[in-house]
C-alpha positions as CSV (number, residue, x, y, z in Angstrom):
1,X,-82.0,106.5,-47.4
2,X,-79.2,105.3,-49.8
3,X,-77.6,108.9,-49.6
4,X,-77.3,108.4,-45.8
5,X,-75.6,105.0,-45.9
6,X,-73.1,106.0,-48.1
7,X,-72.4,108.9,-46.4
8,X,-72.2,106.8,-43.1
9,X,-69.8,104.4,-44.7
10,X,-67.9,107.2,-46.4
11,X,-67.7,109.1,-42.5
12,X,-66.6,105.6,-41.1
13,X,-64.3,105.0,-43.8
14,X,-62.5,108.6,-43.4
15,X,-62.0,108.2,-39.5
16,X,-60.6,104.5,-39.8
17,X,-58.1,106.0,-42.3
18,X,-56.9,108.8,-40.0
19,X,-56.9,106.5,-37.1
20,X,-54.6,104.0,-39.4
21,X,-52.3,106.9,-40.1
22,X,-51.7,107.6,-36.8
23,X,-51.3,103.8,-35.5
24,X,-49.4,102.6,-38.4
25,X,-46.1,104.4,-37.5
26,X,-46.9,104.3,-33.6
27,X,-46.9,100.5,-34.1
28,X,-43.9,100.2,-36.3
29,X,-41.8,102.5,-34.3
30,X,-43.0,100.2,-31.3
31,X,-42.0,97.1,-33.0
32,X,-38.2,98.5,-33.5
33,X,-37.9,99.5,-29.9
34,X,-39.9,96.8,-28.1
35,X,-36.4,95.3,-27.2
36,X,-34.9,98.5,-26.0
37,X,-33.7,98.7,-22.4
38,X,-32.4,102.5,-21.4
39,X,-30.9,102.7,-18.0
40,X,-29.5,105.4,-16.3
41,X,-26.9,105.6,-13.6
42,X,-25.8,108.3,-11.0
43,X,-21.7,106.3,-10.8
44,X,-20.1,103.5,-13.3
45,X,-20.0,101.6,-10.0
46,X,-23.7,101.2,-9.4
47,X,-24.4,101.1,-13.1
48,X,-21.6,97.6,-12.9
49,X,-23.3,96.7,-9.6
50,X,-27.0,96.8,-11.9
51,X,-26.7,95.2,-14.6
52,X,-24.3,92.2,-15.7
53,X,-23.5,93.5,-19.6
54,X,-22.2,96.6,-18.5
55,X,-18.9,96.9,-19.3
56,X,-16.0,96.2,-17.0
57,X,-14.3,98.6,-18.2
58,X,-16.4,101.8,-17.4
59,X,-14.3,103.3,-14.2
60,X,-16.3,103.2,-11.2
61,X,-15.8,106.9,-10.6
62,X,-17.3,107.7,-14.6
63,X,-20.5,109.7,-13.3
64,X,-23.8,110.4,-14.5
65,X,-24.3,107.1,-16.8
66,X,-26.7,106.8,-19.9
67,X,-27.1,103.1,-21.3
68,X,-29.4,101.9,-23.8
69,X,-29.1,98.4,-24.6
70,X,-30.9,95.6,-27.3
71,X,-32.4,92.5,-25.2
72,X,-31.9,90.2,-28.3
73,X,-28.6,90.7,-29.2
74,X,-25.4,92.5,-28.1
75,X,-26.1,96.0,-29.7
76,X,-25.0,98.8,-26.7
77,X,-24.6,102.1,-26.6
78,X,-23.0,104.4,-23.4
79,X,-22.5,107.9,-22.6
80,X,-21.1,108.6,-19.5
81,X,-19.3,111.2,-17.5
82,X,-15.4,110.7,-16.9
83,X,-13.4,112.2,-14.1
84,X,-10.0,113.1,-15.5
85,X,-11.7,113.5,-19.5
86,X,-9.2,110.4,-20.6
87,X,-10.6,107.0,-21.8
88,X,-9.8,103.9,-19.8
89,X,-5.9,102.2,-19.6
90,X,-8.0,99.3,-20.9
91,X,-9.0,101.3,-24.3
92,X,-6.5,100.7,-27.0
93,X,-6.4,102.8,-30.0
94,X,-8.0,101.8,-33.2
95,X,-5.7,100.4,-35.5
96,X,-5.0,102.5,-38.6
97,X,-7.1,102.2,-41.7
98,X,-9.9,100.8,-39.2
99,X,-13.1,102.1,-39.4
100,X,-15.6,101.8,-36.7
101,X,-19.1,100.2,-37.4
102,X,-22.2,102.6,-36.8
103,X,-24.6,102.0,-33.7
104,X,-27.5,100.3,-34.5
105,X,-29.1,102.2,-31.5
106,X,-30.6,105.6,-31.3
107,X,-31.2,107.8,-28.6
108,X,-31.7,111.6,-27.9
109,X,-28.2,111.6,-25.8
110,X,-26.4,109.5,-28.2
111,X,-24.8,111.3,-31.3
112,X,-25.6,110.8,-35.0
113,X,-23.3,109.2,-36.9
114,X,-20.3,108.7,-34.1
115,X,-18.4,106.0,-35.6
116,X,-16.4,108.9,-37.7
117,X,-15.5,109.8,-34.3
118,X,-14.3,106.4,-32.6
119,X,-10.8,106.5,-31.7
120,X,-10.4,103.2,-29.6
121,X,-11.7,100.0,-28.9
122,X,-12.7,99.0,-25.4
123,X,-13.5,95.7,-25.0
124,X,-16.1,95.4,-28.0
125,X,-16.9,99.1,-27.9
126,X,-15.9,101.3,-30.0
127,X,-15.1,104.6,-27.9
128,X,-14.1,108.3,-28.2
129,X,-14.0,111.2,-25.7
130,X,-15.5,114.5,-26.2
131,X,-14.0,116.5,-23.6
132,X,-15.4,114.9,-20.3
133,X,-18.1,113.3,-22.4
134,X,-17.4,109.5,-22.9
135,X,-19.5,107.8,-25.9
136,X,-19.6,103.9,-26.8
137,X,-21.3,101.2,-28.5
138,X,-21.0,98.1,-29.5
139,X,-22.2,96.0,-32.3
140,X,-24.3,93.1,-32.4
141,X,-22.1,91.1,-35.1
142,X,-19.2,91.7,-33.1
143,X,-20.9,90.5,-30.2
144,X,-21.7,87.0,-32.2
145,X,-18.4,86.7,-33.2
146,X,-16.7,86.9,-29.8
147,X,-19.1,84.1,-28.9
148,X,-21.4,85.9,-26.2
149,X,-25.0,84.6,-25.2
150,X,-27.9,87.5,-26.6
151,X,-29.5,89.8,-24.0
């Protein structure tokens, strides 16, 4: 009879620990996103027309938007589609000896590691062009410092 209740408790013990293995990281990874919003857009108009922190700067015409953006603070990040392949008049080169902060974002679209990349500053983004491909983000500090309300 002993035999039986350990091995019960043994069994129950073994498939509580698999289930933990699995929920642990399914919570965690849950916990860091909870306060991610990912939008997409077919035009930079509509994307403007959606949602209030998207930048003014993003040409109406830019097509086929990607946005992912933190609720609790002023982190961003933007891919989008442009027309003519040039970043916005509005975009101003970074100034030398600058260096670009990373995103605090992820997302499948978004590259790794892009800030070796930035070339300009639009608004609080930091910006470069691949091609057609335009890819920004912005930072949460920098957000904070230019005095803007979170989310």
């Amino acid at each position: 009879m002993k035999s039986k209740i350990l091995i019960g408790v043994v069994t129950g013990a073994a498939v509580l620990g698999v289930g933990a293995a699995f929920a642990v990281p399914a919570a965690k990874s849950w916990a860091e996103t909870r306060h991610d919003e990912t939008s997409r857009y077919a035009t930079g108009a509509e994307a403007k027309a959606d949602r209030k922190s998207m930048p003014r700067w993003l040409p109406d015409d830019a097509r086929d938007i990607r946005y992912t953006m933190k609720t609790t603070g002023g982190d961003r990040i933007l891919k989008a589609t442009l027309p003519d392949g040039k970043l916005p008049t509005s975009c101003k080169p970074l100034p030398s000896g600058t260096s670009a902060k990373q995103p605090a974002l992820v997302a499948s679209w978004f590259p790794d590691k892009p800030s070796d990349r930035a070339k300009a500053r639009c608004g609080l983004y930091y910006a470069y062009a691949d091609g057609s491909t335009l890819y920004a983000w912005q930072d949460n500090e920098d957000w904070k410092s230019a005095g803007l309300p979170e989310g």
